[in-house]
N, C-alpha and C positions, 0 to 999 in steps of 0.2 A: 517555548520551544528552544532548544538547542541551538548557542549562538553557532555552532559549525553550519548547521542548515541554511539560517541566515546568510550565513558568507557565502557560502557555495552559491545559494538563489542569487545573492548582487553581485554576484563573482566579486566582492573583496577579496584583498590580498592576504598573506598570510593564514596563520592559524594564532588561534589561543587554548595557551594550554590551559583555561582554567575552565572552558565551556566542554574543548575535548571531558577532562576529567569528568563536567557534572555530566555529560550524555553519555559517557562509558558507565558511571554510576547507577544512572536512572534507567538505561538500556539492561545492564545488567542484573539490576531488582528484579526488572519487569520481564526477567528472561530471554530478552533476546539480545543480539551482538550486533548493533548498526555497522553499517560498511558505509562512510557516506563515501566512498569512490566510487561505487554502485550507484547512487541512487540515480536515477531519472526522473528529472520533473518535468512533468505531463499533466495536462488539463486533466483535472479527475472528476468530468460530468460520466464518460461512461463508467467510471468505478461506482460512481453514485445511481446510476442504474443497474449497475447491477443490486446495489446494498437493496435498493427499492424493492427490487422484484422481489429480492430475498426475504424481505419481511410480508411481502404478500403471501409467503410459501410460511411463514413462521420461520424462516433461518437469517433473520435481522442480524442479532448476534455471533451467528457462525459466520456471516459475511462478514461482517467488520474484522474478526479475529483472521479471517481468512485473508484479507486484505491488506492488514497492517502488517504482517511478517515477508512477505513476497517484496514489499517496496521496498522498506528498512534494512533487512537484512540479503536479500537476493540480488536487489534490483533490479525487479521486474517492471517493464513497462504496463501500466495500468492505465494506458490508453487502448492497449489493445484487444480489440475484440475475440482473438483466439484466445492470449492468456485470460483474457477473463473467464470466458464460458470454461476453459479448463480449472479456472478456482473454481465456478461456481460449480463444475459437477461434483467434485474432490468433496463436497459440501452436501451432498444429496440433491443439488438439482437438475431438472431434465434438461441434456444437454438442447435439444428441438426446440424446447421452450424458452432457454438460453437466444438461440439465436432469433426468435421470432419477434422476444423481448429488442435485440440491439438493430431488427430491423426494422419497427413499427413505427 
C-alpha cells in the first residue's frame, strides 16, 4: 500500500515525495486519481456487508469495483449505511433488500 496512506493512518508528519510519485503511478495505471485529502477512514465491516450481500445476488465483483473508487477517489464515508445502499443500488441492487441486509 501506499506509503501516504500509511502516514495519514499514524498521522506522521510530513510527506514523501517518493511514495506520493509511486501512488500517483499505480493510481493512474489503474485509472483512477486518489485524493488522500478526501479519504476517510472508517471501520469497513459495513462495506464488507455490503460486498457479502452482493455476491449472494452474483454482483461480488461490481461491488468491490463499486466500492474502491468512492473511497480513493471521492471520499466517501463507507461506514455509512445511506451511502452504501446508494452504491449498492447504482449496482442493480434492491434498495429494500439493501436495508433489510444493514438491519438484520
Amino acid at each position: 500500500m501506499c506509503g501516504l496512506y500509511r502516514q495519514k493512518q499514524r498521522n506522521w508528519p510530513g510527506t514523501d515525495e517518493r511514495n506520493a510519485i509511486e501512488c500517483g503511478i499505480i493510481s493512474k495505471t489503474s485509472g483512477l486519481d486518489y485524493d488522500f485529502e478526501k479519504w476517510v477512514m472508517v471501520n469497513s465491516l459495513k462495506a464488507n456487508r455490503l460486498l457479502q450481500f452482493a455476491k449472494t445476488k452474483n454482483a461480488g465483483n461490481e461491488a468491490e469495483e463499486r466500492l474502491f473508487y468512492p473511497f480513493f477517489t471521492e471520499g466517501k464515508n463507507l461506514a455509512d449505511i445511506d451511502t452504501l445502499i446508494q452504491l449498492g443500488t447504482e449496482i442493480g441492487l434492491d434498495q429494500q433488500e439493501l436495508k433489510t441486509a444493514f438491519t438484520d
